[in-house]
mmCIF file of the N, C-alpha and C atoms, coordinates in Angstrom:
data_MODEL
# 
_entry.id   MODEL 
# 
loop_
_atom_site.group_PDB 
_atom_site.id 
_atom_site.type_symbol 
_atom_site.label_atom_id 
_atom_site.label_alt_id 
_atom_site.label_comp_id 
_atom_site.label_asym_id 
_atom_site.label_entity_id 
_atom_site.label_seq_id 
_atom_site.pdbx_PDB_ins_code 
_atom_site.Cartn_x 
_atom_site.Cartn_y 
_atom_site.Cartn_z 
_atom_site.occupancy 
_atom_site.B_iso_or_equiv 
_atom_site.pdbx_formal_charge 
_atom_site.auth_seq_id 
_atom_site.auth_comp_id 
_atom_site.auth_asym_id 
_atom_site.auth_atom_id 
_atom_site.pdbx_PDB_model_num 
ATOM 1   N N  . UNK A 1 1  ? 62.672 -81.108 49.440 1.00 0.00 ? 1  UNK A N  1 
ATOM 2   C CA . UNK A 1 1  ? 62.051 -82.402 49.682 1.00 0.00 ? 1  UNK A CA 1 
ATOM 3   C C  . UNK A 1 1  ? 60.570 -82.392 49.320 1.00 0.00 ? 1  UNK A C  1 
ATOM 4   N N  . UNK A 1 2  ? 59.955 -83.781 49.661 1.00 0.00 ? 2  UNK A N  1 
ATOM 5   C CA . UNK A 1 2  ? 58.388 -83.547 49.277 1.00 0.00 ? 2  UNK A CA 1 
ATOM 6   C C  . UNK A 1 2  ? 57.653 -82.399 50.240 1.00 0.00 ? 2  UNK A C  1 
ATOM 7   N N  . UNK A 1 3  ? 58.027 -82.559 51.100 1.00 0.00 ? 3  UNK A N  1 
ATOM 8   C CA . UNK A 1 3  ? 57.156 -80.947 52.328 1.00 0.00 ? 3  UNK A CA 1 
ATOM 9   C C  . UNK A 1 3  ? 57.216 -79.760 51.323 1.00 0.00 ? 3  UNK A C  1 
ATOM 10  N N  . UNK A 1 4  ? 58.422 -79.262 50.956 1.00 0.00 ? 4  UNK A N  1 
ATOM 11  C CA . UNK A 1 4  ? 58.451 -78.128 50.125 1.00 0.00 ? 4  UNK A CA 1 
ATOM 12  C C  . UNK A 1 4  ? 57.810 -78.083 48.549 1.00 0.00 ? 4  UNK A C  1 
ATOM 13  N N  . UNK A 1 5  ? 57.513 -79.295 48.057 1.00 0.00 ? 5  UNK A N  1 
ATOM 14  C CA . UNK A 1 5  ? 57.025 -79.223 46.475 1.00 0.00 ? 5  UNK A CA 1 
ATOM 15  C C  . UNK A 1 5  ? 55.502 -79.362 47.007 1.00 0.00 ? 5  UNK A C  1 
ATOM 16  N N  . UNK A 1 6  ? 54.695 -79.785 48.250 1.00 0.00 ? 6  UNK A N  1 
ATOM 17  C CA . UNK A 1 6  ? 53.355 -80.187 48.593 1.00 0.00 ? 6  UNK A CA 1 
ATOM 18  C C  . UNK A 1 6  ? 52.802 -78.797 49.044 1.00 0.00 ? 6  UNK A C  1 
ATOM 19  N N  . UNK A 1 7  ? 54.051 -77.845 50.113 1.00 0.00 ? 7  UNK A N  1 
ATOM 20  C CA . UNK A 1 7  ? 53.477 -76.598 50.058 1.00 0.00 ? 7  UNK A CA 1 
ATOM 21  C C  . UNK A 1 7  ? 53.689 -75.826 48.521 1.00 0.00 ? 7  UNK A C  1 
ATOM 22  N N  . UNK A 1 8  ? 54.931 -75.696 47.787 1.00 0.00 ? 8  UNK A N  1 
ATOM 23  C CA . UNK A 1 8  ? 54.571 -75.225 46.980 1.00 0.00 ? 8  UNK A CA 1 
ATOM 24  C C  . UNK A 1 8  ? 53.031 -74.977 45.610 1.00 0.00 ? 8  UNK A C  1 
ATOM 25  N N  . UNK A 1 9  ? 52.663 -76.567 45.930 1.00 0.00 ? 9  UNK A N  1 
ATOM 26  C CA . UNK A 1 9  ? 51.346 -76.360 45.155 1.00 0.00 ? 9  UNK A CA 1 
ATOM 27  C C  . UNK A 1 9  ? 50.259 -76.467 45.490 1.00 0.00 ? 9  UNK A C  1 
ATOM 28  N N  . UNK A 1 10 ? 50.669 -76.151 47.091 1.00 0.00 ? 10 UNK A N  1 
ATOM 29  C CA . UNK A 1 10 ? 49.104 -75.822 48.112 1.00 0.00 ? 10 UNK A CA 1 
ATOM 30  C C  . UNK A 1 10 ? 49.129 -74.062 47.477 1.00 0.00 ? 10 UNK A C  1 
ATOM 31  N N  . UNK A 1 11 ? 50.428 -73.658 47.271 1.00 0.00 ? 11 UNK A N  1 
ATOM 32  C CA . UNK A 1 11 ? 50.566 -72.656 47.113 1.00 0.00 ? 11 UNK A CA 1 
ATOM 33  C C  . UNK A 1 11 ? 49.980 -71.619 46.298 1.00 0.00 ? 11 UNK A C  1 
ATOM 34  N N  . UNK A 1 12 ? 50.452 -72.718 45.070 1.00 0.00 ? 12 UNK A N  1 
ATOM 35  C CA . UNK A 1 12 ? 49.966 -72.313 43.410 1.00 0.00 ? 12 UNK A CA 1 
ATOM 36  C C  . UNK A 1 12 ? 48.588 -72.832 43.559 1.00 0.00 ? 12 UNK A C  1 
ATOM 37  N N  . UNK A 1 13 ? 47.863 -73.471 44.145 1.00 0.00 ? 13 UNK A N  1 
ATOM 38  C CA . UNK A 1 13 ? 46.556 -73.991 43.803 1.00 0.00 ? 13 UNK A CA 1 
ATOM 39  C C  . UNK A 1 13 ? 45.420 -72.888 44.941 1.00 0.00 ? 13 UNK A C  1 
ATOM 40  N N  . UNK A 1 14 ? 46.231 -72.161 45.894 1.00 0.00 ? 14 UNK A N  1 
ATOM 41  C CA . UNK A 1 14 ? 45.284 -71.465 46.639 1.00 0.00 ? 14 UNK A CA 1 
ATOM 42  C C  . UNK A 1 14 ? 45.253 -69.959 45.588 1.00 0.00 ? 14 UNK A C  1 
ATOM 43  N N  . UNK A 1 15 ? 46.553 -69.802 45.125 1.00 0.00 ? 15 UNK A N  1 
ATOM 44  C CA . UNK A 1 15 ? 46.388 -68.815 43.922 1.00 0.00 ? 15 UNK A CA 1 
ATOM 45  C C  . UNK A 1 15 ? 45.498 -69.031 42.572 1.00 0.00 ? 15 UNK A C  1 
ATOM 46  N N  . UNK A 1 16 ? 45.826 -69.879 42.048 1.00 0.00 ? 16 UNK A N  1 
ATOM 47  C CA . UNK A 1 16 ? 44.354 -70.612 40.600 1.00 0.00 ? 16 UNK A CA 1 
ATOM 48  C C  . UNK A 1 16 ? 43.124 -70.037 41.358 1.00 0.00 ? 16 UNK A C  1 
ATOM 49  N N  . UNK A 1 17 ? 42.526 -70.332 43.096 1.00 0.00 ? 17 UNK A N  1 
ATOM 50  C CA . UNK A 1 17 ? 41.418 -70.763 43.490 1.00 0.00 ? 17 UNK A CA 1 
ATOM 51  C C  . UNK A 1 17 ? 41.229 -68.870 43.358 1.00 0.00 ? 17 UNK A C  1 
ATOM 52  N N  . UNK A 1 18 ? 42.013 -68.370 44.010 1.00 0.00 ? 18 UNK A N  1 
ATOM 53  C CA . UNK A 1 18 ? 41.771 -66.750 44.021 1.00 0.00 ? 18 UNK A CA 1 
ATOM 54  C C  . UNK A 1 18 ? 41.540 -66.481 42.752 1.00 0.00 ? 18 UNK A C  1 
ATOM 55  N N  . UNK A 1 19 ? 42.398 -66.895 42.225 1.00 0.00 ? 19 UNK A N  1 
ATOM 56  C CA . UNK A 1 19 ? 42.327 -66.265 40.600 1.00 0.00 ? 19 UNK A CA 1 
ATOM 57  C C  . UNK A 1 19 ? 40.965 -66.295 39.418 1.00 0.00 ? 19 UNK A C  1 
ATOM 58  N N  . UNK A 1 20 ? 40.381 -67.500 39.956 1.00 0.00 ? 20 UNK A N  1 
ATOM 59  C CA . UNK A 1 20 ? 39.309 -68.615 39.618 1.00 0.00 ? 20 UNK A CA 1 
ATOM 60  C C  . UNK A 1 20 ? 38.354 -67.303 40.214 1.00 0.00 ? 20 UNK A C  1 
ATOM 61  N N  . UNK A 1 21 ? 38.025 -67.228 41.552 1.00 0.00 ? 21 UNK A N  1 
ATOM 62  C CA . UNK A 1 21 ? 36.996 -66.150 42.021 1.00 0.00 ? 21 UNK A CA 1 
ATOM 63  C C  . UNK A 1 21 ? 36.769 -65.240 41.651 1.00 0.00 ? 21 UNK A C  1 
ATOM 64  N N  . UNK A 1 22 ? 38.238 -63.995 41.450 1.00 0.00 ? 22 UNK A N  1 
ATOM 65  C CA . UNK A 1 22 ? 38.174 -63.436 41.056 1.00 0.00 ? 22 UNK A CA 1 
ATOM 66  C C  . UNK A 1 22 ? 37.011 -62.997 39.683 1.00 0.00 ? 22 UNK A C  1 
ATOM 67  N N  . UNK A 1 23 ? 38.040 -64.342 38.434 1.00 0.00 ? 23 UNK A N  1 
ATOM 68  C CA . UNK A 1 23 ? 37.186 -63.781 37.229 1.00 0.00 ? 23 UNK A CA 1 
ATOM 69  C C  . UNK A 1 23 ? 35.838 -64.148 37.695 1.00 0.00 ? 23 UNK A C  1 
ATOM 70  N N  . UNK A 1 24 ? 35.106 -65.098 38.531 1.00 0.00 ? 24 UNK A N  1 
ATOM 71  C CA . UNK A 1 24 ? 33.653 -65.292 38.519 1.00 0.00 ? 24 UNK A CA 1 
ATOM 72  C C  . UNK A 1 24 ? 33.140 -64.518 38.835 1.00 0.00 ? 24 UNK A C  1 
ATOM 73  N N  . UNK A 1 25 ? 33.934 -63.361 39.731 1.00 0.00 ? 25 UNK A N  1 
ATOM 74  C CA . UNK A 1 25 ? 32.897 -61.872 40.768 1.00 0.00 ? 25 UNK A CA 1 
ATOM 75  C C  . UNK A 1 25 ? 32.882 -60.848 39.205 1.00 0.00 ? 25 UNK A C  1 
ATOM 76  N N  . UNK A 1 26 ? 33.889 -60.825 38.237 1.00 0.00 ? 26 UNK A N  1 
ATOM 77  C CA . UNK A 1 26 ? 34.071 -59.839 38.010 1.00 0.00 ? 26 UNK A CA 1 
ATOM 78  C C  . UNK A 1 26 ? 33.234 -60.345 35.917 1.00 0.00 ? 26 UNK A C  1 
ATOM 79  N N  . UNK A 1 27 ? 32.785 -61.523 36.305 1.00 0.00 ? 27 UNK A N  1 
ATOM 80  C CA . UNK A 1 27 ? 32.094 -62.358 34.770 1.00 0.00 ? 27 UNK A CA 1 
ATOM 81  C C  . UNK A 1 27 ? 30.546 -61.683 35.657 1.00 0.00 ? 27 UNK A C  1 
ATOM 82  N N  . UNK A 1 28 ? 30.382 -62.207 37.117 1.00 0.00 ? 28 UNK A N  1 
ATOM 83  C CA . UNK A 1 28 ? 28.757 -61.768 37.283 1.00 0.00 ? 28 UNK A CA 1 
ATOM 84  C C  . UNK A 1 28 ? 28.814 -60.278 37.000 1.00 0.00 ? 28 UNK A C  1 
ATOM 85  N N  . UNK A 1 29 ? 29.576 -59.623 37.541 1.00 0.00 ? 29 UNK A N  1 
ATOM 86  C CA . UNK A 1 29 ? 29.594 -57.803 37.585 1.00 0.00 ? 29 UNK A CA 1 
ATOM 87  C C  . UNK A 1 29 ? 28.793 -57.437 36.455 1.00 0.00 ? 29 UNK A C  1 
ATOM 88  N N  . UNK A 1 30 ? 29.731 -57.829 35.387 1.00 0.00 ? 30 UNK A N  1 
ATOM 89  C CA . UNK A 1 30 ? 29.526 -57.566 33.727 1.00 0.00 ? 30 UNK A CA 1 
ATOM 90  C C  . UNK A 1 30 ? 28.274 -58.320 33.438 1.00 0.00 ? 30 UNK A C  1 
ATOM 91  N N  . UNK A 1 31 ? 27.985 -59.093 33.201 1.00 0.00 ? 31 UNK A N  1 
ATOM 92  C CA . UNK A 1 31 ? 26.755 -60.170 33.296 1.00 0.00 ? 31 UNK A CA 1 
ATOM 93  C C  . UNK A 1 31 ? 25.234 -59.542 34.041 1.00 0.00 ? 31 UNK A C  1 
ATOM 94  N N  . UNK A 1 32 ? 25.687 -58.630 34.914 1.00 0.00 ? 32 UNK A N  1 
ATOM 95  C CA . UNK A 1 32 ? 24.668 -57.460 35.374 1.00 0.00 ? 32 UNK A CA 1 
ATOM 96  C C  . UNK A 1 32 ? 24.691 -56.285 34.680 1.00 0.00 ? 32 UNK A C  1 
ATOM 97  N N  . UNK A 1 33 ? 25.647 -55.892 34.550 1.00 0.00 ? 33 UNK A N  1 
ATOM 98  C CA . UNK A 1 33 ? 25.720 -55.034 33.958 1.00 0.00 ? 33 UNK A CA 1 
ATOM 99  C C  . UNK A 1 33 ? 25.301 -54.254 32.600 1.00 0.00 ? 33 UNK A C  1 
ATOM 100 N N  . UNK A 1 34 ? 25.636 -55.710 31.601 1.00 0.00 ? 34 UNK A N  1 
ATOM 101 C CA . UNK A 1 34 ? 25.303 -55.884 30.318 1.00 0.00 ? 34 UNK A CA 1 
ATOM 102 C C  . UNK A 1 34 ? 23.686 -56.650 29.980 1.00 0.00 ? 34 UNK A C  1 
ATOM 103 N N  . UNK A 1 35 ? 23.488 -56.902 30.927 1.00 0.00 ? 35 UNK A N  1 
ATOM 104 C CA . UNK A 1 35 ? 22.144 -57.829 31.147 1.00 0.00 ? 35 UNK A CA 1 
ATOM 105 C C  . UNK A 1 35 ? 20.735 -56.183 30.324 1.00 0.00 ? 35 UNK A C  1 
ATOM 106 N N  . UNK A 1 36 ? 20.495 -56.900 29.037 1.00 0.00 ? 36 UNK A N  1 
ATOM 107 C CA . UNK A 1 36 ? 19.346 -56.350 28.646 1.00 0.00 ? 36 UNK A CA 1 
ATOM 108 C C  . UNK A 1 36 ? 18.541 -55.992 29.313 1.00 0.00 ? 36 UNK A C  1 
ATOM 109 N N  . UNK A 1 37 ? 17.666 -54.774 28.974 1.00 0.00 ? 37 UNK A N  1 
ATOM 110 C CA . UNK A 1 37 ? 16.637 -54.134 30.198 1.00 0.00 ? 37 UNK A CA 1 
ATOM 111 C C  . UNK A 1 37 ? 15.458 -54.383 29.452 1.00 0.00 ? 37 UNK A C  1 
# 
């Protein structure tokens, strides 16, 4: 029913949001990293 397709893409969208963080922690990491001295 709709309950189950509304959690399903609370689901998928709390995963994108992790996923989303992820690459931003791991774009600054490098971005320090590589950052000219």
């Amino acid at each position: 029913g709709k309950i189950l397709v509304c959690q399903q893409v609370s689901s998928d969208f709390t995963s994108m949001t992790a996923l989303f963080e992820d690459v931003n922690v791991m774009h600054q990491f490098y971005s320090t990293i590589l950052q000219p001295s």
